[in-house]
C-alpha positions in Angstrom: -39.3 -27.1 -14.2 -39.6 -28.6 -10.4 -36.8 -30.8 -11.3 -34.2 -28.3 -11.7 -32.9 -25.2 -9.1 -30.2 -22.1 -9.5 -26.8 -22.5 -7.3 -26.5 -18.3 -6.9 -22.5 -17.8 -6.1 -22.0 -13.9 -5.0 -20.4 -12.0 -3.0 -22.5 -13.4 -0.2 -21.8 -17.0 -0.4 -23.7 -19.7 -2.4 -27.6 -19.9 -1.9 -29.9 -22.6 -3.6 -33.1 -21.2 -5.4 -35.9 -23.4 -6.4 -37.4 -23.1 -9.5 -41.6 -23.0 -9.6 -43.3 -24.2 -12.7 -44.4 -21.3 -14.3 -43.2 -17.4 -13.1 -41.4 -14.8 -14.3 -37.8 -14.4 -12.4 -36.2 -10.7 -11.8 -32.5 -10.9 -11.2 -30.3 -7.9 -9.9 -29.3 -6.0 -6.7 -32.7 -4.6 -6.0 -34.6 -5.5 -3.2 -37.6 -5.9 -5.3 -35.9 -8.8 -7.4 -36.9 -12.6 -6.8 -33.4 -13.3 -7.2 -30.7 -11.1 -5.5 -27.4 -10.7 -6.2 -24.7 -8.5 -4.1 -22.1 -8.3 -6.4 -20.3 -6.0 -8.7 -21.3 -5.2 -12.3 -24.3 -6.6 -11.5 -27.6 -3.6 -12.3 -30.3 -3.6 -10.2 -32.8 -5.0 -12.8 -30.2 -7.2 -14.4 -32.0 -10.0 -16.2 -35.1 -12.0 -16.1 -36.0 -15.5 -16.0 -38.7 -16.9 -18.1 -40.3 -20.0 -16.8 -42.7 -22.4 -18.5 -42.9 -25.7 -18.0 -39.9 -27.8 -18.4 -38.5 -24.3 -20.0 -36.4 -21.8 -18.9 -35.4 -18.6 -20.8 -33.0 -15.7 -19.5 -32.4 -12.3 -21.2 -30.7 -9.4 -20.3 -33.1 -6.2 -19.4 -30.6 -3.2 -19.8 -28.4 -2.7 -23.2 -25.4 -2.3 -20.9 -25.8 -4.6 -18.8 -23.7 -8.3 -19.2 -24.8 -11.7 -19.5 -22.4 -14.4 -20.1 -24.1 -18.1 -20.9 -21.2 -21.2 -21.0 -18.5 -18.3 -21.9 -20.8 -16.6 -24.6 -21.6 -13.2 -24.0 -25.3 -12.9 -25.4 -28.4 -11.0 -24.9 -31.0 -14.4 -24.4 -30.7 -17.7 -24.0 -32.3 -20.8 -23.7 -34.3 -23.3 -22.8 -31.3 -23.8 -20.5 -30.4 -27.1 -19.3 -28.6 -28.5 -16.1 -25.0 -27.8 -15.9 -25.2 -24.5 -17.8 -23.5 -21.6 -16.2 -24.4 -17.8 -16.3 -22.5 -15.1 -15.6 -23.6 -11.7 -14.4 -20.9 -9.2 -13.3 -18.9 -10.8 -10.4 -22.2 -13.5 -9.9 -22.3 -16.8 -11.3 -25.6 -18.9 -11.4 -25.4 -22.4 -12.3 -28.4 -24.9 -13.7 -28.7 -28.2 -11.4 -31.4 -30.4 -10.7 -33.0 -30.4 -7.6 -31.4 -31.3 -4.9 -32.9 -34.3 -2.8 -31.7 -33.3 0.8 -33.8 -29.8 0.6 -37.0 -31.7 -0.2 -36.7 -35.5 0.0 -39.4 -37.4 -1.6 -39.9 -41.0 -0.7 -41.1 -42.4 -3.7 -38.1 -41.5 -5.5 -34.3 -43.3 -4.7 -32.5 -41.9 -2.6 -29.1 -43.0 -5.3 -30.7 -41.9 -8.0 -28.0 -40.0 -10.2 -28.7 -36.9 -11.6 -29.1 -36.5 -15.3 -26.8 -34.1 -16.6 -26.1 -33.5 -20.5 -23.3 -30.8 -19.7 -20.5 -30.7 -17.8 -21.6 -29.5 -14.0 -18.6 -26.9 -12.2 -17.4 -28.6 -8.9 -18.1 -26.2 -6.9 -20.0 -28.4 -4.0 -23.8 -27.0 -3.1 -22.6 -26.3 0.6 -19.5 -24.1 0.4 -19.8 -20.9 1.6 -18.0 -19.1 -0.9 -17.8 -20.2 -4.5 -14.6 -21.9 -5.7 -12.0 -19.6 -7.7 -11.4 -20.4 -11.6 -8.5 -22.0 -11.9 -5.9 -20.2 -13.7 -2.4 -21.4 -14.6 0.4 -21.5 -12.1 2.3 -18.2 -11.8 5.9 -17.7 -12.9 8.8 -17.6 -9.4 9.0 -14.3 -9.8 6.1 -13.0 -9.5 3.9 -15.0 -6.7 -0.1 -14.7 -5.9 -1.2 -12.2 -3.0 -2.9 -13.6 -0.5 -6.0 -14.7 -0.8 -8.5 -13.2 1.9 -11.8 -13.4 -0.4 -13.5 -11.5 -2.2 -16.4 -10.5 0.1 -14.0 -9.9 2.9 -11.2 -7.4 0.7 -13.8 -5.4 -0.4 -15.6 -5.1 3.0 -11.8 -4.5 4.0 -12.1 -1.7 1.5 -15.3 -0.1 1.8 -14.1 0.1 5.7 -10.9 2.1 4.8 -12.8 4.6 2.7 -15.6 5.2 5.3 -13.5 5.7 7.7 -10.8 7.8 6.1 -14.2 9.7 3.9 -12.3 9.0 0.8 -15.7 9.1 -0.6 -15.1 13.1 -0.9 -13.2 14.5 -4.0 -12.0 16.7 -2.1 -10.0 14.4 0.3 -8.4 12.6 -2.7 -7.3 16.1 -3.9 -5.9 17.7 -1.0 -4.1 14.8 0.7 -0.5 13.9 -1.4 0.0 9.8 -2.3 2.2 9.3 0.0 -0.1 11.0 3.4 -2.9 9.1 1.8 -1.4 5.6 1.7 0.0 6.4 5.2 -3.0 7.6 6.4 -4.9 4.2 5.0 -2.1 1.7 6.3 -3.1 3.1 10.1 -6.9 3.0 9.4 -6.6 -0.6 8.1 -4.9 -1.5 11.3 -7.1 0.3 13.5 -9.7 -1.8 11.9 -8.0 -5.1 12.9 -6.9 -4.3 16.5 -10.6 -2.8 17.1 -12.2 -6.3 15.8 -13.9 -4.5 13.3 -12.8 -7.0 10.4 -11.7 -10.6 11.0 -8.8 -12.2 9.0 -8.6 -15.8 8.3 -5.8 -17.2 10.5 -3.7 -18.6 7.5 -3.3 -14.8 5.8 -0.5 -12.7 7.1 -1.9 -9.4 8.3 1.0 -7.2 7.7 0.9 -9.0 3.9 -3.4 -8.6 3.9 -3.0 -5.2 5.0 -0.6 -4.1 2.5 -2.5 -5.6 -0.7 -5.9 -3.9 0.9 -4.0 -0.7 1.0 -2.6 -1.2 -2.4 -6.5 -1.7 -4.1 -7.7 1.0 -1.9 -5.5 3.8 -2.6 -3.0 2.8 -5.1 -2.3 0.4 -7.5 -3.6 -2.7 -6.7 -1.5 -6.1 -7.7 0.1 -3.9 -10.8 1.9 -2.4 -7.3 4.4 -4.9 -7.7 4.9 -5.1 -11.1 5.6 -1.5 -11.4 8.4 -2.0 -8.8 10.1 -5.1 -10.8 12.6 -3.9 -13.5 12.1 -6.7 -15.4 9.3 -6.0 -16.5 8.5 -4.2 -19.4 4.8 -4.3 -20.4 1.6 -4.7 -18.2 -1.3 -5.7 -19.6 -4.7 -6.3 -17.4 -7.5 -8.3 -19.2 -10.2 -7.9 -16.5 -9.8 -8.4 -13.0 -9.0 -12.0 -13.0 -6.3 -11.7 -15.5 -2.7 -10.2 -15.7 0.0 -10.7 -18.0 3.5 -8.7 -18.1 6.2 -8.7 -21.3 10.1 -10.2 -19.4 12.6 -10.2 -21.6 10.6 -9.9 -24.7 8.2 -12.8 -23.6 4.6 -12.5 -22.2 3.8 -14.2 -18.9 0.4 -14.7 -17.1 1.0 -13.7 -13.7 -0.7 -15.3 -10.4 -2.1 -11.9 -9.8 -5.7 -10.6 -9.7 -8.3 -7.7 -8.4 -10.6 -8.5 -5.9 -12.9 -7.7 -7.8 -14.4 -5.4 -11.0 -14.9 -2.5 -9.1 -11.3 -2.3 -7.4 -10.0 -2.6 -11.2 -12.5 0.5 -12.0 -11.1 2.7 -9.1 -8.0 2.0 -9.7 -8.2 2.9 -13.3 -9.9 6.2 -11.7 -7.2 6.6 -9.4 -4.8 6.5 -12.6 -6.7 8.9 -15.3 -7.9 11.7 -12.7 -4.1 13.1 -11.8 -4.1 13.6 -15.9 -6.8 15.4 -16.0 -8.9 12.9 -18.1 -11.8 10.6 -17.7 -12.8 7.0 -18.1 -16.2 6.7 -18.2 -19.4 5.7 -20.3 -19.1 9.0 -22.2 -15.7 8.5 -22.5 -14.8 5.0 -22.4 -11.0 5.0 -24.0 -7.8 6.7 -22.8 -4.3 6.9 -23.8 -1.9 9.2 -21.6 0.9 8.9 -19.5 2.4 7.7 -15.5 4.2 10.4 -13.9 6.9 8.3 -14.2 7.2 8.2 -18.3 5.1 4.9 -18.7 2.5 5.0 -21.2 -0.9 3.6 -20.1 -4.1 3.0 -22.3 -7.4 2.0 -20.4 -10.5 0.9 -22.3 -13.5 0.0 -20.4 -17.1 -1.1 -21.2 -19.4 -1.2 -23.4 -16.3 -1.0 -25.8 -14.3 -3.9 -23.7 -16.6 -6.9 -23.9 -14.5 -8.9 -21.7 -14.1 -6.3 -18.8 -11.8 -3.6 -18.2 -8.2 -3.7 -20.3 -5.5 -1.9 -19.0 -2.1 -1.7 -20.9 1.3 -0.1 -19.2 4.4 0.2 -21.7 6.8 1.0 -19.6 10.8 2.8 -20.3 13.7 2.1 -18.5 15.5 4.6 -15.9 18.5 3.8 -18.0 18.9 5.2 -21.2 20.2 2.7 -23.5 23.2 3.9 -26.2 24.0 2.8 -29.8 26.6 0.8 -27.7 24.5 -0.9 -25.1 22.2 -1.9 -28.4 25.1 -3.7 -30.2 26.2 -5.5 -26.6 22.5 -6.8 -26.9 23.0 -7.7 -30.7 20.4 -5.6 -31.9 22.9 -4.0 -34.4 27.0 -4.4 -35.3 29.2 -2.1 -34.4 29.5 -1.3 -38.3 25.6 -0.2 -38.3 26.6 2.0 -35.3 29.1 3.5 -36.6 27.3 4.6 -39.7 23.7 5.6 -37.7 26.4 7.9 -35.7 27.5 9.8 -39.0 24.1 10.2 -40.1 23.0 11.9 -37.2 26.5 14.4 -37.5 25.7 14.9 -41.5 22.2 15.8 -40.8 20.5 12.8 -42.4 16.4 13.0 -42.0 16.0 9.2 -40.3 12.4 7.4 -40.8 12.9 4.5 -38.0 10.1 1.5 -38.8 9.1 -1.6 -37.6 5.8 -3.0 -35.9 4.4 -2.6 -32.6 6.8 -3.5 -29.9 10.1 -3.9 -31.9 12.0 -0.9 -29.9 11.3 2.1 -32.2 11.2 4.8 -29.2 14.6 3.0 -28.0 16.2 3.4 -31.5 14.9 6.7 -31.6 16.3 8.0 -27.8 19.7 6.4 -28.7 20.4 8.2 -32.2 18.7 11.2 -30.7 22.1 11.1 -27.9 24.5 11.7 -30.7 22.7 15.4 -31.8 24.9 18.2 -31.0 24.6 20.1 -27.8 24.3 23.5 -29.6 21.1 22.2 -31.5 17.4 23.0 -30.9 15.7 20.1 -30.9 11.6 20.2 -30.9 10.1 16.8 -29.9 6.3 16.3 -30.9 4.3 13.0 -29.6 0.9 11.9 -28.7 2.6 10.6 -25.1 5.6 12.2 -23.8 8.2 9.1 -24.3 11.6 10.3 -26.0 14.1 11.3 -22.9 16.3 13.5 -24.4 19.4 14.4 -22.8 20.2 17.7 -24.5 19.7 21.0 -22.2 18.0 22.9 -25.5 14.7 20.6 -25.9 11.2 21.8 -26.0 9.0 18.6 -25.4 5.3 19.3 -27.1 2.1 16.2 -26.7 -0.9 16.4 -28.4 -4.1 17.2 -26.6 -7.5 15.1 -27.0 -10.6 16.2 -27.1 -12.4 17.1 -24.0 -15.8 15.9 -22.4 -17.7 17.9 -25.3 -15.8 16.6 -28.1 -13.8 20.1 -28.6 -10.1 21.3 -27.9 -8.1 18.4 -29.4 -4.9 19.7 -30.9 -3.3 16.5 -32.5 0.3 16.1 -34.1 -0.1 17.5 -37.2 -0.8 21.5 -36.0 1.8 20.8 -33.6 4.3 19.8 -36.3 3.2 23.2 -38.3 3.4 25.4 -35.1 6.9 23.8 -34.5 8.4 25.4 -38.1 7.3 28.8 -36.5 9.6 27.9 -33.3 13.4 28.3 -35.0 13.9 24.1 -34.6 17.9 22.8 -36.1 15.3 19.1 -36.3 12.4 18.0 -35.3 11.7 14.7 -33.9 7.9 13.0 -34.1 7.7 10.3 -31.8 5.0 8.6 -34.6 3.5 9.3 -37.8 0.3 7.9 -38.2 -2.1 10.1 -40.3 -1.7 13.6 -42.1 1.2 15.0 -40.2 3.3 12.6 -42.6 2.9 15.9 -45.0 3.5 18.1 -42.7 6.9 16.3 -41.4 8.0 15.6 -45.4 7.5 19.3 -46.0 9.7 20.4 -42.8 12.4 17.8 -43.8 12.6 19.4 -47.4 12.6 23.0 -46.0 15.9 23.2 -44.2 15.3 21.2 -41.1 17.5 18.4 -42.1 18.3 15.9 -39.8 15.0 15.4 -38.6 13.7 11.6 -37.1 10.4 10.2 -36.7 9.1 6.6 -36.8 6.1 4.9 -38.1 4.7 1.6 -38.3 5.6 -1.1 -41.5 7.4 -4.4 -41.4 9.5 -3.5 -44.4 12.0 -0.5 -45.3 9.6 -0.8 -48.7 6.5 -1.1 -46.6 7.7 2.1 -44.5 7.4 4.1 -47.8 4.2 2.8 -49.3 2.7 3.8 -45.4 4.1 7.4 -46.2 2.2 7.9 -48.9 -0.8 6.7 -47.7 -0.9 8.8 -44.5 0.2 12.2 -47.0 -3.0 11.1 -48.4 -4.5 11.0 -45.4 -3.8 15.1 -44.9 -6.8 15.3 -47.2 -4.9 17.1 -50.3 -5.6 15.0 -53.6 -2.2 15.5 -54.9 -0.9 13.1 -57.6 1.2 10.1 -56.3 4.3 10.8 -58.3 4.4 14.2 -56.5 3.8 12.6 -53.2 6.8 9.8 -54.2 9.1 12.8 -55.2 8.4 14.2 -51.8 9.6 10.9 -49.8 12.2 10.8 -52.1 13.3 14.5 -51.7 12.8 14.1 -47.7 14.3 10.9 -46.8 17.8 9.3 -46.8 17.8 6.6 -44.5 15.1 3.8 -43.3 16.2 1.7 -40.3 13.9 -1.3 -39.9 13.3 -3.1 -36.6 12.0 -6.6 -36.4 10.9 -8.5 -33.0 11.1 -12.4 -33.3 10.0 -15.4 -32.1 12.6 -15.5 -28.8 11.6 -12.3 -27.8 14.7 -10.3 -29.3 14.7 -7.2 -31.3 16.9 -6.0 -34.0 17.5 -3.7 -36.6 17.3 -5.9 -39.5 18.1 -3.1 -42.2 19.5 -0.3 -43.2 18.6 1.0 -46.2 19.1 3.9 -48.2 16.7 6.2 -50.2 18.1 6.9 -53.4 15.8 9.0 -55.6 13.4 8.4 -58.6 13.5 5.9 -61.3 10.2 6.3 -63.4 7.7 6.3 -60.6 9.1 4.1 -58.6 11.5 5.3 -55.2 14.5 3.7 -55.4 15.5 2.0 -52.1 19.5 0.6 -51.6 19.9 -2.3 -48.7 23.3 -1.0 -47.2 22.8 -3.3 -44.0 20.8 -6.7 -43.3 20.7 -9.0 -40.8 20.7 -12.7 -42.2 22.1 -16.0 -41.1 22.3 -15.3 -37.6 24.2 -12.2 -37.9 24.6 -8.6 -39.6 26.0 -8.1 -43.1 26.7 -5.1 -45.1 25.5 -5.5 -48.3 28.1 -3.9 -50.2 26.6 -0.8 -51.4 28.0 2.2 -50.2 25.1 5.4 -49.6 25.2 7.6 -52.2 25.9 10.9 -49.5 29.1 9.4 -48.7 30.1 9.4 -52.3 29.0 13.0 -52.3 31.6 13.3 -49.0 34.3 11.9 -50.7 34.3 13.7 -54.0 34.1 16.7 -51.7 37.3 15.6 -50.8 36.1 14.6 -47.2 38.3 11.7 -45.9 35.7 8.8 -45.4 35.8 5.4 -44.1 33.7 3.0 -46.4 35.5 -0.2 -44.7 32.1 -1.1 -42.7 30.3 -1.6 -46.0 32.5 -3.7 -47.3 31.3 -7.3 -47.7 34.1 -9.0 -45.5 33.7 -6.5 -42.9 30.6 -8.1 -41.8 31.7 -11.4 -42.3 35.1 -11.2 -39.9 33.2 -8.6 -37.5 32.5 -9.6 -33.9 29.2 -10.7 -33.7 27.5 -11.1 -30.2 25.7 -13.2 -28.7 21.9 -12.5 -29.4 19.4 -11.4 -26.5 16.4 -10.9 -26.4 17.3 -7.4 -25.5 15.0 -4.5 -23.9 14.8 -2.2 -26.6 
């Protein structure tokens, strides 16, 4: 094993580490370890090296801890061989053969070229910090901070807390955002003029100072994004990685974290203000920004790859059946008819998969309820923005730190029946509460909306009678399809393509039983390019008209769709 040494690259630079023949190698923060690494997610008794002979074996000592061998997360490994690179935490080591200039022997060359069956990083043996992986290059809009180094940012931090004692609880609690960050922008200065930290000379110090403050008290990098209305989706795959949905597209921004541990406080910093907790014990949460943005954080052991952060975000403007059919998401003709269904008190199910627009669909027919009404809204994240003054907004509660005290969407949809609702809107079905909503819907609250997840108007109902199932009631599937049938009149399906756009790609009408089978009538589509009516007229507008109601059935009329202004499709924000 004399032929071969470790290049350690840490926080504190790159060090080489000879390799005896035979020992037994502890690697991890502790001072006792034969191998130290400073760096973050790395345990103090992180992993051991077995040595024998020409041998080398390395397993991981904790069940948390993580060990990454060529890319592969694993628990052991071996007999490694030169080139090979492990990753612990923030650490790399890296398999070479033994350098000559440390130890030069004159019976062997000094040219002799180094054997090496794998393909070696370039990260030279003398640099003082280890090279960054490269990543693609970011898009114009969004351009890389600066970089000041790893070490040095979170020495930048660490500095910033001490000296501010953000340390405390109680100092986070009692000092608003906005004193905070002020109060951290003037301590990271202080730090500067007083020579406590150095900057390299080609990072702006008004930029370095701002980005600090941003990981030590705010946001971070997702600072930016949050500020850009163009974007619509955030999604953080570790520290290293960060992609955002533009205009219906996913880009891998230049952006990163200084490290795993700034991506853990900042997640902190996000759940504590919502009274929940990201930890080991709890390492999943799904709540909401102050500002209406949904956010779901999962972390270790359950995120192999680091922590994932995901922020769907809503925009300030509320966007209308109108600004939807500017966008080509639906003709006017489909407008037009969603608006009478929400005036005659039709119960809506609005499908489609993740993504496709369903709360946007759901906010813009929601805008067309009468003032008078009173509407109960019932979700697992506060998301619908009503405009309405008679709204009572209720979100479901998860279980707290023992496992007690969640209240999810189904008692919430029976306690809303006791609450005198004209409709009731559920931001998702998803489980039981599909019962629950088909009951209220056939029980005089007509007019009611929720949406659920299907890629088909036919898929939509097969879900709904699944999650009644779900309600744990063995009731017999005709009575369950009578149910939907009773409870339902119209299904609007949303689709999200290839360009990024989003449309409603039917309408379709429930239309009762035949046999056992729920009888489901296409009244819009969208097909070559554009939206068509499909000719059938829905069968409440019969009921209309022989009530001697004057009613307009021009917009299902097959030419109507064929002469009708169709826009130009976007890749709109729905």
């Amino acid at each position: 094993m004399s032929a071969k040494q470790l290049i350690v690259s840490s926080n504190e630079g790159t060090a080489i580490h000879p390799l005896p023949d035979r020992s037994r190698q502890v690697i991890g923060r502790g001072r006792h370890c034969d191998i130290r690494l400073n760096a973050a997610g790395v345990a103090r008794r992180h992993a051991e090296l077995n040595l024998a002979g020409e041998t080398a074996w390395i397993r991981v000592l904790g069940s948390r801890q993580r060990l990454v061998v060529n890319g592969e997360r694993v628990r052991e490994a071996g007999p490694l061989g030169v080139g090979d690179c492990i990753e612990l935490g923030d650490a790399s080591i890296r398999v070479e053969a033994s350098s000559q200039t440390s130890a030069p022997d004159p019976a062997s060359p000094a040219d002799a070229p180094a054997a090496s069956h794998h393909a070696p990083l370039p990260a030279p043996v003398a640099s003082p910090e280890p090279a960054p992986m490269p990543s693609p290059a970011p898009p114009p809009a969004i351009s890389e901070a600066p970089a000041i180094g790893a070490e040095l940012a979170r020495e930048f931090q660490e500095a910033i807390s001490q000296r501010l004692d953000l340390y405390r609880r109680d100092v986070l609690e009692t000092l608003s955002t906005d004193r905070l960050r002020e109060e951290a922008k003037a301590a990271a200065w202080s730090l500067l003029e007083e020579g406590v930290l150095q900057l390299p000379a080609e990072v702006p110090r008004e930029e370095a100072v701002r980005t600090v403050v941003a990981e030590t008290v705010g946001l971070g990098p997702i600072e930016r994004l949050m500020d850009d209305a163009a974007v619509s989706e955030i999604m953080v795959n570790g520290p290293a990685q960060i992609y955002v949905e533009r205009g219906g597209r996913l880009e891998l921004t230049g952006l990163r974290f200084s490290s795993a541990a700034s991506l853990s406080g900042i997640l902190e910093r996000i759940v504590s203000p919502l009274g929940r907790r990201l930890d080991e014990g709890s390492p999943l949460v799904d709540a909401r920004l102050p500002d209406g943005s949904r956010v779901n954080a999962i972390i270790p052991p359950l995120a192999l790859n680091g922590a994932a952060l995901t922020i769907r975000r809503f925009p300030e403007h509320h966007l209308s059946l109108d600004d939807l059919v500017g966008y080509g998401a639906l003709s006017e003709e489909m407008a037009r008819f969603l608006r009478v269904c929400i005036e005659q008190r039709r119960n809506i199910l609005i499908s489609g998969g993740t993504g496709t627009g369903k709360t946007t669909v759901l906010n813009a027919l929601s805008a067309h309820i009468a003032e008078g009404e009173r509407i109960i809204t019932i979700e697992d994240s506060a998301e619908l923005r009503l405009q309405q003054s008679h709204v009572v907004a209720l979100e479901s509660r998860p279980a707290n730190i023992e496992g007690s005290g969640a209240i999810p969407i189904r008692e919430l949809v029976r306690n809303a029946l006791r609450m005198r609702p004209d409709r009731i809107l559920v931001g998702e079905c998803r489980g039981g509460e599909a019962l629950d909503m088909l009951q209220a819907m056939n029980t005089g609250h007509d007019g009611s909306l929720t949406t659920a997840h299907a890629n088909s108007p036919r898929d939509a109902v097969a879900r709904l009678e699944v999650m009644t199932l779900m309600a744990g009631f063995e009731l017999p599937v005709r009575a369950i399809r009578e149910q939907i049938s009773a409870a339902l009149d119209i299904v609007v399906q949303l689709t999200r393509f290839g360009d990024g756009s989003r449309r409603i790609t039917a309408i379709t009408e429930v239309d009762g039983m035949e046999g056992d089978r729920i009888l489901l009538n296409d009244l819009f589509v969208f097909q070559a390019g554009g939206h068509r009516p499909t000719g059938q007229v829905p069968a409440f507008f019969e009921r209309m008209r022989a009530a001697g109601t004057d009613v307009d059935l021009g917009p299902f009329q097959p030419h109507a769709g064929t002469g009708s202004h169709e826009p130009e499709l976007q890749a709109g924000p729905l």
